[in-house]
N, C-alpha and C positions, 0 to 999 in steps of 0.2 A: 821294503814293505810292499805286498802288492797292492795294486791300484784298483782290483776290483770289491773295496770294502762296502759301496754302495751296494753289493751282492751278497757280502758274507753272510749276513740273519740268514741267509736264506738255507745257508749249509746245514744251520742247526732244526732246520725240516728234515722231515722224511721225503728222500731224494724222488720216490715214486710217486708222490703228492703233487710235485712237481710235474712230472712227467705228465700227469695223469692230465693238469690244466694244461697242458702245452697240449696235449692228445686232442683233450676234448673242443679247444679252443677250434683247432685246424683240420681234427677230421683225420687224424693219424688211427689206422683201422679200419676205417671207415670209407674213405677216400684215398683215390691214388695221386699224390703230386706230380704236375705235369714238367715233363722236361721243357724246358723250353720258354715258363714262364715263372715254376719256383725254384726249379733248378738248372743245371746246362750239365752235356757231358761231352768228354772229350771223345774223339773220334776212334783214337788211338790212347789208352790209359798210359799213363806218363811214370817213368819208374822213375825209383830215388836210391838213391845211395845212404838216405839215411839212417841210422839207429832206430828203429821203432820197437823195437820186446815184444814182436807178432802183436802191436796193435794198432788198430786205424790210423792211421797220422791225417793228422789236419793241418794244414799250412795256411797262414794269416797272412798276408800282403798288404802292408799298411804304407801309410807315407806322413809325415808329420802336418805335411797343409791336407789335413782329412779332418771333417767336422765330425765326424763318426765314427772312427777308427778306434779311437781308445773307449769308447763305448764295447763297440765289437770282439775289442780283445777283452774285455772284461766278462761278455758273456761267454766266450771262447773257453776262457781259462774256467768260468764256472759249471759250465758243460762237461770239461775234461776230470773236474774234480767230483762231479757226480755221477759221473762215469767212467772212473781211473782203471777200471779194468781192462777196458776195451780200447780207451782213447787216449791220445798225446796230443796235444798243441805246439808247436813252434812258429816262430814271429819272424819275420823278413821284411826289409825295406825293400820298397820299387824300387829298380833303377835307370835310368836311360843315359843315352849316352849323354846328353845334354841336360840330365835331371840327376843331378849330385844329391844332393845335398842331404836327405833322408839317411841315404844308405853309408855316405861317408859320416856321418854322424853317430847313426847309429854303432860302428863298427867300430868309431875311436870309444865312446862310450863302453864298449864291450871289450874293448882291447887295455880300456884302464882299469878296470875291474868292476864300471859303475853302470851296469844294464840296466838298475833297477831305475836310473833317473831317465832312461829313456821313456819309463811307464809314466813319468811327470813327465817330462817334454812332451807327449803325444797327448797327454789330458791339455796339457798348458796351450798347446797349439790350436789344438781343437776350437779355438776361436782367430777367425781370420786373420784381423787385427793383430793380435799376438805374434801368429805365426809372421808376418809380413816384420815385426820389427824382430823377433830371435832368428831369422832365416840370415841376419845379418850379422857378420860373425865377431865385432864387437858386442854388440846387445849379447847373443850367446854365451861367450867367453863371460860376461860378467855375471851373467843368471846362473852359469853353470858354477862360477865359484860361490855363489849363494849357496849351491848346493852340495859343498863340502870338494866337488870336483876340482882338480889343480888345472887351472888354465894352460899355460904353457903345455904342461904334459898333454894333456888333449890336444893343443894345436898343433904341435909337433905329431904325435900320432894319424890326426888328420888327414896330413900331409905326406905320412909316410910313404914309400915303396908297400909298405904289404898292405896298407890302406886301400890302396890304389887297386892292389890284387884282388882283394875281397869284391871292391866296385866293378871291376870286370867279370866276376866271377856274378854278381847279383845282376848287372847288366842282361849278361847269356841268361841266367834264371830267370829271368823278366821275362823275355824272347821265348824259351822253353816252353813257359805255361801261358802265353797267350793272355798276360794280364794286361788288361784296355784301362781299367779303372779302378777305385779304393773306394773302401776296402775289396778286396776279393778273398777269396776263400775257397781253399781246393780243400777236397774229401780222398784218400789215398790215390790220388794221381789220375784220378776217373771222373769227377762231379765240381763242379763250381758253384759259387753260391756270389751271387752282387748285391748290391745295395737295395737291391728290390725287395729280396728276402731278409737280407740283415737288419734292415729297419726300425725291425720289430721283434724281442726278445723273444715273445711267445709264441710265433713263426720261426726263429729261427731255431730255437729248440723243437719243433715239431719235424718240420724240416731233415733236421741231423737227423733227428730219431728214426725215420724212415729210410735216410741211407743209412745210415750207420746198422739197421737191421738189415738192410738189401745187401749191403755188403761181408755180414759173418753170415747169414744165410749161403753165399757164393763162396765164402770160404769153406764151410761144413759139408759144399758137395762133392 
């Protein structure tokens, strides 16, 4: 089930009504958003290898000790759905070399079939406290069979070789895109967006909307 049901009412609006208060709120139209302080861009736009069906890709950069982060993926995914034509969402854990644990998690999570309890882990986290006691891999293991998750098979995957792979591989994607902080938020390989702007829904819908139009503008030339 997704996690962003605090949003859902909001589907069964007229998707441009929306828009219309994220517009009028920030001046989309009106005003031009400055680089540098709603948004950042890369010097060099950054390619991907991934699947997108010719449309914007958005990439989320979360980490589980983020008080904010399952916020953020919740507007993310509600953005992408009232904008499915244009736009895709996909989620990534941070990784470093010395900062496991997010992305190995996440991955074992993905590798048992159970992605979608990562969208609880990251709400559940979303309070420090919490996270400080599930970061602990007893605590985990038991929350996680709360959640229908078979422990052992997670731990073992955890711990795998191709676990391992994945964390190297998220490690370099770290490195790649220049992520300092969470959440972060890359716009097809060109535009970042921090905590400055994602703060705040109706910023950061405003936001998008202004790259996301700068950017099929530069595809239609």
């Amino acid at each position: 089930m997704m996690k962003f049901w605090r949003y859902s009412l909001l589907l069964l609006l007229i998707p441009s009504a929306f828009a219309k208060n994220a517009a009028d709120s920030f001046g989309v139209g009106k005003l031009r958003f400055k680089e540098g302080k709603d948004y950042f861009s890369y010097s060099s736009p950054i390619k991907t290898d991934e699947r997108t069906d010719n449309k914007i890709l958005v990439q989320s950069f979360f980490d589980y000790d983020c008080r904010n982060c399952s916020d953020v993926q919740d507007v993310l995914e509600l953005y992408a759905q009232l904008n499915s034509n244009q736009v895709m969402v996909k989620n990534y854990p941070i990784a470093l070399p010395k900062a496991q644990f997010s992305a190995r998690t996440f991955y074992s999570l993905k590798a048992v079939g159970r992605e979608d309890v990562s969208d609880s882990l990251l709400l559940e986290t979303s309070d420090k406290h919490m996270y400080n006691k599930l970061s602990k891999m007893n605590n985990l293991l038991r929350w996680l069979e709360k959640k229908g998750v078979d422990g052992r098979t997670f731990k073992e995957m955890y711990d795998s070789p191709e676990i391992s792979a994945a964390l190297n591989d998220m490690v370099d994607m770290t490195e790649k895109y220049g992520v300092f902080t969470y959440p972060f938020v890359v716009i097809q390989g060109k535009y970042a967006l921090t905590n400055s702007t994602l703060y705040n829904d109706d910023y950061t819908f405003a936001v998008m909307d202004y790259l996301v139009k700068q950017l099929t503008r530069e595809k239609a030339e």
